[in-house]
N, C-alpha and C positions, 0 to 999 in steps of 0.2 A: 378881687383876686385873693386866694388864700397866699398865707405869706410863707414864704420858703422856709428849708430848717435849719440850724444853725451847728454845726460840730466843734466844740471845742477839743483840738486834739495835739497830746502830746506827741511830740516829735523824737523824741529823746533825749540821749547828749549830745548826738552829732554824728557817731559813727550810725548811717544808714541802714547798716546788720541790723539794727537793733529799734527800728520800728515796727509796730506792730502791726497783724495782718491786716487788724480793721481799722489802724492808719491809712495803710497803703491802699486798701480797697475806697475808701474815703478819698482819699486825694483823686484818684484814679477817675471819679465821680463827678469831681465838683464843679459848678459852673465857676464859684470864684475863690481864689486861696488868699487870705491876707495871714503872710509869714514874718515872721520874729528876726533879727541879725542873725542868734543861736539855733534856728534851724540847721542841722548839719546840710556838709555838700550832700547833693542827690536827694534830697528829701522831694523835691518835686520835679524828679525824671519824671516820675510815672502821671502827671498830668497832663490833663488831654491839650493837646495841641491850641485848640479853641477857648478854654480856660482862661479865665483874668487872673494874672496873677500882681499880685498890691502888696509891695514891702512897708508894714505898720513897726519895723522895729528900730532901737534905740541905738545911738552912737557915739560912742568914750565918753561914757556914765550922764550923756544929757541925751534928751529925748527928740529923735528925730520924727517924730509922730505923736503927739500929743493921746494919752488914754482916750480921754473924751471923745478925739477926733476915733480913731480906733473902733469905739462901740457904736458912733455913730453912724461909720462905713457896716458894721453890723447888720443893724439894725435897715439901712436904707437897701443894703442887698435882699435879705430878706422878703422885705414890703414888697419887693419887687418881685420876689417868686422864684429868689434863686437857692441854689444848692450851695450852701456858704460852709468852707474848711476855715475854722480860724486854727492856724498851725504856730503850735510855740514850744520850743525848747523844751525838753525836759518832760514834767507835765505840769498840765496847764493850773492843778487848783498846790501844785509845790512853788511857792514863790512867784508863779504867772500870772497874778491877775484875773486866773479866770471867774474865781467869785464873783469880783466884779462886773466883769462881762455877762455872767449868766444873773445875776440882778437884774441889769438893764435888758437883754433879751424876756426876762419874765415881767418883766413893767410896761413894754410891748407887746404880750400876748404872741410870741414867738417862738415856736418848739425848737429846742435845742438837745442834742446827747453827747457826752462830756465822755470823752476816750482818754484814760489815763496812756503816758509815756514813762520810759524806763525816766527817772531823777538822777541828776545829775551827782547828787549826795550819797548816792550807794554806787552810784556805774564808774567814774572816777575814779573815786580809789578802788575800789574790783580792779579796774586797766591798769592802776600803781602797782597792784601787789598789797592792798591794803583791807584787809576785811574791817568795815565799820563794826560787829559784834564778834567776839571771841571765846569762847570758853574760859575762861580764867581770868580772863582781861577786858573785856569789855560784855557785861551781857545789856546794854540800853545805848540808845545813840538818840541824840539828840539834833534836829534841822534846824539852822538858826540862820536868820537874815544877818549879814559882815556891813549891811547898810546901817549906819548911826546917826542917830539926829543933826548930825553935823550934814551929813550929806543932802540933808533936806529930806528925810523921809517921813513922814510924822508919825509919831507913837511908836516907832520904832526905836527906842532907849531901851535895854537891856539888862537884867535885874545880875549884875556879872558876880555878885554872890550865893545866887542861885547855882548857877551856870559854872561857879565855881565847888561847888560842893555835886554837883550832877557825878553818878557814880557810874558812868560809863564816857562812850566816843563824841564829843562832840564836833561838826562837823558846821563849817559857817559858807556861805555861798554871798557871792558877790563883797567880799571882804579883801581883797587883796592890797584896796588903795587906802584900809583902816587896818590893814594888820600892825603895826605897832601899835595904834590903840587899845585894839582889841589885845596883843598878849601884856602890856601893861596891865590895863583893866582887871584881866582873868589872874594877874600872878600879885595883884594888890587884893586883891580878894580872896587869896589862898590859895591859890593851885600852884604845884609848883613848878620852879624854874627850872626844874632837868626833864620838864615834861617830854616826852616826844612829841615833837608836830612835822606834820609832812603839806604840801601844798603842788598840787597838781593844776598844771595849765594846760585847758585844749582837752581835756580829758576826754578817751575813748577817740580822739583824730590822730591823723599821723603826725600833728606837729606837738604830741602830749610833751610834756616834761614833768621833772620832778622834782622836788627838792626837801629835803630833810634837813632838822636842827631839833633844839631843842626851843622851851616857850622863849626862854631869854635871848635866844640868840638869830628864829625865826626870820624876825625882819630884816637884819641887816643881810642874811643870807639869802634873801628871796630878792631884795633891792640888789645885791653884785651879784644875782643869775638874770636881772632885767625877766623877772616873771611877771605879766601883763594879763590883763584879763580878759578871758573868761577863766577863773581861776576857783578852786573848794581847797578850804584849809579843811584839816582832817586833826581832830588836837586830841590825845588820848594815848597809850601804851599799845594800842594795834599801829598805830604810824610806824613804831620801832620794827614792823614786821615787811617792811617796803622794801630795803634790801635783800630779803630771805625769801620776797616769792615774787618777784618782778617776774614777768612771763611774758613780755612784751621784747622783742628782736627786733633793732632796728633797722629798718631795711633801703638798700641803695642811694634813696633820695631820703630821709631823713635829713630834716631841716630844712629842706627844700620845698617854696612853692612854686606851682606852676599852675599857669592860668590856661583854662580851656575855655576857645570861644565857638566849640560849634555847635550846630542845633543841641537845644537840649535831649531832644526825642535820640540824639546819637552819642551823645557826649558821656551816656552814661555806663558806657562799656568803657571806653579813654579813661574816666576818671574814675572807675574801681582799678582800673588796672595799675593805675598813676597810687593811688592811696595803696595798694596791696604789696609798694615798694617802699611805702614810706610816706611819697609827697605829701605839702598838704595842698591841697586840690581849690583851686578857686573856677567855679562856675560862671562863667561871664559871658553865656550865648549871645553872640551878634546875630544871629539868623532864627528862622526855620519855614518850617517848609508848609504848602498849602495843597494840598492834592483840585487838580481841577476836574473842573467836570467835561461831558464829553461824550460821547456815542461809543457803543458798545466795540470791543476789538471782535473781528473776524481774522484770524491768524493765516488762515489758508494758503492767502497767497504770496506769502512772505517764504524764501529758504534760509535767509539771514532774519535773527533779531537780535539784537543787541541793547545792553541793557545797560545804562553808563554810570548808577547808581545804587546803591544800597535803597535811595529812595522811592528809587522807580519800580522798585518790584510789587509792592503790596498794590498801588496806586492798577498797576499794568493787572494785575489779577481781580481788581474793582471791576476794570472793562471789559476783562473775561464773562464774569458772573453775569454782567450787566446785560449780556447775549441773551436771547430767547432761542432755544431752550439755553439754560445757565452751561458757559463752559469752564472748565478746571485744565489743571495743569497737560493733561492726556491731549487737549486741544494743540498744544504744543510740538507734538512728536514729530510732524513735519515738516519742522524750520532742523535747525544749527541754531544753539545758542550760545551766543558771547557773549564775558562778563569782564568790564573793566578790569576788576582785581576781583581780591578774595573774599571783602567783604561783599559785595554784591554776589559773588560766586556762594556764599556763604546763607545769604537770603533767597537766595533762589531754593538752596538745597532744603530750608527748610519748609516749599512749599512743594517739596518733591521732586524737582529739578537739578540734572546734575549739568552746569555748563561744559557745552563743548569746546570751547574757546575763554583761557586766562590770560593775558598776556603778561608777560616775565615785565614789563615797563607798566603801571598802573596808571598809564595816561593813554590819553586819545593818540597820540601818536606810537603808544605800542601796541594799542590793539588794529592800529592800521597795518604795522608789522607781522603781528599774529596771525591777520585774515591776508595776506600777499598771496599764499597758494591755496585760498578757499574759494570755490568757484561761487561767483554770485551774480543772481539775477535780478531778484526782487528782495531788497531789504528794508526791515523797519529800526527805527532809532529810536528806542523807548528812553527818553531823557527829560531834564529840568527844562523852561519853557525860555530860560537864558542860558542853554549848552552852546558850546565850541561847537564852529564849523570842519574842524579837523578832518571828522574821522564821514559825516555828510560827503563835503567835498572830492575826499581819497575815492570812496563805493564810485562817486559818479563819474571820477576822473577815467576810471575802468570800465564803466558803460552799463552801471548798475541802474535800474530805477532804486529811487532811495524815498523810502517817508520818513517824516522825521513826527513823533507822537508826542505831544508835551505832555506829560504826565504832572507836574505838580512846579510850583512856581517858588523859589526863594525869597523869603520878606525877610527885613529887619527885625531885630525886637531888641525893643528900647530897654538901655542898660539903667541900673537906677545907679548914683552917683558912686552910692557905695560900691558896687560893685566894678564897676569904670577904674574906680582909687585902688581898688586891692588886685585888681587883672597888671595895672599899670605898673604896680609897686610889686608885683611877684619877680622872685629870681628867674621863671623862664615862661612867656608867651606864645604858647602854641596854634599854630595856622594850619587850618587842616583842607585847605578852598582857596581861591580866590575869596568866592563873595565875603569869606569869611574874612577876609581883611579890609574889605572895602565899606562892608557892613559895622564893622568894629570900626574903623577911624571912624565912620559917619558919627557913630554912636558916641564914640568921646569928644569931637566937635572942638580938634586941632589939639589935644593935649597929648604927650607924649609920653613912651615909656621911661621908666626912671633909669640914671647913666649904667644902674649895675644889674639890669633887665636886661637878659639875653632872649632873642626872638628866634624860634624855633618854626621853619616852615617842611609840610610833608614832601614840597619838591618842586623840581623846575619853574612849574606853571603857579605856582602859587608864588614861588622869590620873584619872579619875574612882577608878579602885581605888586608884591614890595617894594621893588623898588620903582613901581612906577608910580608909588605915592610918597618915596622919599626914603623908608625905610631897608638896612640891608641885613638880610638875616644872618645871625650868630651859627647857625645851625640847620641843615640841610640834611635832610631824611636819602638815605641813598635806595632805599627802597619806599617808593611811596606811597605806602598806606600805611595805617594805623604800627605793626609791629611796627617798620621801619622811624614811624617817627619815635617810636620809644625807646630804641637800639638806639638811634642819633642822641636821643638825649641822654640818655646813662653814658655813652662814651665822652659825651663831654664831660659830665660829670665827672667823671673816674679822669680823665686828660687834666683839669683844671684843682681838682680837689681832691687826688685819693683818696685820703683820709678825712673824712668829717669830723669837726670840731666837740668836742663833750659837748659844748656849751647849746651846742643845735637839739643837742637829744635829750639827754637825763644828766641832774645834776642828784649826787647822793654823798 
């Protein structure tokens, strides 16, 4: 067997705008992603559902995956003939390791193509307001590892007389837990103490901050802003231009995380929209879905279909085509079509389809309300393969034949701890499903959210599985879809906090 190819591909800094297209068409591809912690959220929406995905990254500066082990997983994908994404932060040969990696893939005889990402050393300060080169003020900038032999790095000891006489930005990454060393070091060596320095966390996500001083007085100002890392000091006379061109507004939920736990393949319109307010977005899919197989639809003799999911539609147009001759949408035109709510209403439309049936209540009991004076005889339930009997029941109670279609089946998908910890420890847990709650406890295996985690569910039929595992939601969607859960959570917000603290956004 020839052995699969390998991508080393930078991810960025985090904000997802800011992958590249032959990132995205790469993930898009792969049979398996092994990803970094600094992967921003969203980096692997666009992975195919069938996709292994294998977290290889490190946690509070010790290594939750050993390298070795890392190149190993590499390489044994490979051998095996798969399409391997290794996705990391930033890009892969700035401070990633990827030399490394691409060593051992060429000592295996393994073709590999190395996709640089935006660095986190120019993208960072850009999102401050901080140009690393300047006309007048900076014309060289200099990438420097903030890791020192003390951290156990080897050969990484730093010539800070060099580094002190450098005539332009210097800019240090993964430094934030040696910054007093480092501005010692750099102002015993000559550079001086009214230097400007700026230091940026989370740079390019909605949970960036900032903070400015000068070399001498850096540290203690970044210790009483509690700045943590993923953190770039920025040391030079462009850091002094961080108040004069910040362009960054921050918005609604600034300071605010919230965790999203549903399928990925949906979660990624929720969580631009959740970041495009501010949040910072933790991805924590409990679920996703499996399209089943199945015998072709003949539509004919249905006057009712109904369609109880966003996910039932592509699945429901599988068994269209699957017909001999192939049919499309136009096959349709002889039913009434109802759509749970909008987003199903909304994926219909983009397959040509406008529903004739929304109901104002986006549950199976409003669209039994909706269809009360619609005449029906023969209808079909294009649904998950574990749907409510609600809206089954009501068609027959009226003397409908009713089928019910199982279009695609919801599974788990196992959370890695990391993410379990940071979903748990967000200010607010968002429920967008049942399964989505029952799937998420499974997955955290009895732990709980933290006492000042507020739980966010999109509405009745989802509180209702809340509390039938113990939990009672903070926050109840009065319209239940997607907008609505996002109107419920901004009003709390706004009820609880009108004013967000400095200390959540930018310190300057």
């Amino acid at each position: 067997m020839s052995p699969g190819r390998v991508y080393l591909v930078g991810a960025g800094p985090g904000d997802p705008g800011l992958l590249t297209a032959r990132a995205l068409e790469l993930i898009a591809a792969a049979d398996v992603i092994l990803y970094d912690r600094l992967v921003g959220p969203g980096a692997l929406d666009g992975a195919r559902a069938d996709a292994e995905l294998v977290f290889v990254g490190k946690e509070g500066g010790g290594e939750a995956v050993p390298q070795e082990r890392t190149e190993a997983l590499l390489v044994e994908h490979a051998l095996a003939g798969r399409s391997v994404v290794r996705l990391k932060g930033g890009d892969p040969f700035v401070f990633g390791r990827g030399g490394e990696e691409a060593l051992t893939l060429r000592e295996h005889g393994i073709p590999f193509e190395v996709v640089p990402g935006v660095t986190a050393g120019v993208a960072a300060p850009a999102y401050a307001g901080i140009p690393v080169t300047h006309r007048g003020l900076a014309g060289a900038v200099a990438l420097v590892t903030g890791q020192t032999r003390r951290d156990g790095v080897e050969g990484s000891e730093l010539d800070w007389e060099a580094l002190a006489a450098f005539p332009g930005t210097i800019v240090f990454y993964m430094g934030v837990r040696a910054l007093p060393e480092i501005a010692r070091s750099l102002i015993a060596a000559g550079r001086s103490e009214q230097e400007p320095v700026a230091v940026v966390q989370e740079g390019t996500l909605p949970g960036q901050r900032t903070v400015t001083a000068t070399l001498a007085t850096i540290a203690e100002e970044v210790a009483r802003a509690g700045i943590t890392p993923p953190s770039v000091t920025i040391v030079g006379p462009v850091a002094g231009l961080a108040a004069q061109l910040a362009w960054r507004v921050p918005g609604p939920l600034s300071g605010r995380s919230v965790a999203v736990t549903r399928a990925r393949a949906q979660a990624s319109g929720l969580a631009e929209r959740l970041a495009e307010l501010g949040a910072q977005v933790v991805q924590a899919p409990a679920i996703r879905t499996r399209t089943l197989p199945g015998p072709p639809l003949d539509p004919r003799p249905y006057d009712l279909i109904c369609i109880t999911s966003p996910n039932g539609v592509e699945p429901l147009f599988e068994r269209l085509a699957a017909a001999q001759p192939p049919l499309d949408a136009r096959a349709l035109a002889g039913a009434r079509i109802a759509a749970i709510g909008p987003g199903t209403a909304r994926a219909l439309q983009d397959r040509g389809i406008t529903a004739d049936v929304v109901p104002e209540r986006f549950v199976a009991e409003g669209l039994v309300e909706a269809l009360a004076e619609v005449p029906v005889r023969h209808a079909l339930i294009a649904r998950a393969a574990e749907g409510r009997e609600v809206l089954v029941q009501a068609l027959r109670d009226r003397g409908a034949q009713v089928d019910v279609l199982a279009l695609y089946e919801t599974l788990a998908e196992p959370a890695s701890p990391e993410l379990a910890r940071a979903a748990l420890a967000a200010d607010y847990l968002t429920f967008t499903s049942s399964s989505t709650v029952r799937f998420f406890l499974q997955a955290i295996d009895g732990a709980a959210p933290g006492p000042a985690t507020r739980i966010v569910s999109i509405g009745p039929v989802t509180s209702a599985t809340l509390r039938e595992h113990g939990l009672e939601p903070d926050v109840e969607a009065r319209r239940h879809d997607i907008d609505g859960l996002i109107e419920a959570l901004l009003d709390d917000v706004q009820s609880r906090d009108p004013s967000p603290s400095a200390d959540k956004q930018s310190e300057r």
